[in-house]
C-alpha positions in Angstrom: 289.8 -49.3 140.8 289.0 -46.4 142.4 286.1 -44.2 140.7 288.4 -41.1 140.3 290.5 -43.4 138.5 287.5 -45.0 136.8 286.2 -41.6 135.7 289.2 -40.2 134.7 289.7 -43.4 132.1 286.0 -42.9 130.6 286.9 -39.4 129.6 290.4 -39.9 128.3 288.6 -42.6 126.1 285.6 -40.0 125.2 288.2 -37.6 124.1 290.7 -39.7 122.1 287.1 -41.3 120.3 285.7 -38.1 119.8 288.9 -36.8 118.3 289.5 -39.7 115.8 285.8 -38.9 114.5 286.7 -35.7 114.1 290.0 -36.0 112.5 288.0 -39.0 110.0 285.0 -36.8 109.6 285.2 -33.6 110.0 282.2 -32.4 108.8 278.4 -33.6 110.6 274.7 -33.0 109.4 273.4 -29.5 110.1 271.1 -29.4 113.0 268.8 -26.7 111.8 267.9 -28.3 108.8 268.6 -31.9 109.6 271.3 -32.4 106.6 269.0 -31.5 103.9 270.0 -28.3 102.9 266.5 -26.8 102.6 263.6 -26.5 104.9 260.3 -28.7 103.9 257.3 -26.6 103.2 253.6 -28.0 102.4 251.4 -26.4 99.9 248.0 -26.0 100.5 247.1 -29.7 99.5 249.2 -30.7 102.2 251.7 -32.2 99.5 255.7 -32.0 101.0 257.7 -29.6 98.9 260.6 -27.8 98.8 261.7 -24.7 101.1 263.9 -22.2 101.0 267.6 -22.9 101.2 269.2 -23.1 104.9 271.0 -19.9 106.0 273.1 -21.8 108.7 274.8 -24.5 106.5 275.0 -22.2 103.1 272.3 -25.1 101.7 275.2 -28.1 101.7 273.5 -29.7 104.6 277.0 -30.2 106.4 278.7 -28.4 109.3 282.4 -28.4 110.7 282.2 -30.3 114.0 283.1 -28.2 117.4 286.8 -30.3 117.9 287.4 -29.9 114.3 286.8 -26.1 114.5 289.2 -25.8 117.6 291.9 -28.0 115.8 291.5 -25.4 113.4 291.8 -22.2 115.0 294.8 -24.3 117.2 296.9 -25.2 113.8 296.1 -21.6 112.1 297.8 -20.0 115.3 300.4 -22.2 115.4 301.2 -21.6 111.9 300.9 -17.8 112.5 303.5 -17.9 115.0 306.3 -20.0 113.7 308.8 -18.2 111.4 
C-alpha cells in the first residue's frame, strides 16, 4: 500500500470511531474541573474540601463533545431549512 493510501485509511477509521463515540456518548468529563463539578479547596489544616461550583460545566461535571456539538448545529440547520 502506498502511504497516501495508508494515511488516508487511518483517518477514515479515526473519523467513523470518533463519530460512533459521539453518537453513543455524547457527553465527556469537563476538563476544567476534571468531572467533579466543583473545584477542591483545603482548609487551613490541609484537610480536602469542597469548592465552589464549576462555571464551565454549570456544576454537572459533563460537557457536549466537539463532533456532537457540530452534529448539532448541522441537524438544527437542516431542520431550519426544510419546509
Amino acid at each position: 500500500m502506498t502511504p497516501l493510501l495508508l494515511a488516508s485509511a487511518c483517518l477514515v477509521v479515526v473519523t467513523v470511531c470518533y463519530g460512533g463515540m459521539c453518537a453513543v456518548s455524547p457527553f465527556g468529563d469537563c476538563r476544567r474541573c476534571r468531572g467533579m463539578g466543583h473545584a477542591i479547596k483545603t482548609d487551613r489544616k490541609g484537610r480536602a474540601k469542597r469548592g465552589k461550583d464549576c462555571r464551565r460545566c454549570q456544576a454537572t461535571g459533563k460537557r457536549i463533545r466537539v463532533g456532537r456539538h457540530l452534529f448539532n448545529l448541522w441537524s438544527q440547520t437542516y431542520r431550519d431549512g426544510t419546509p
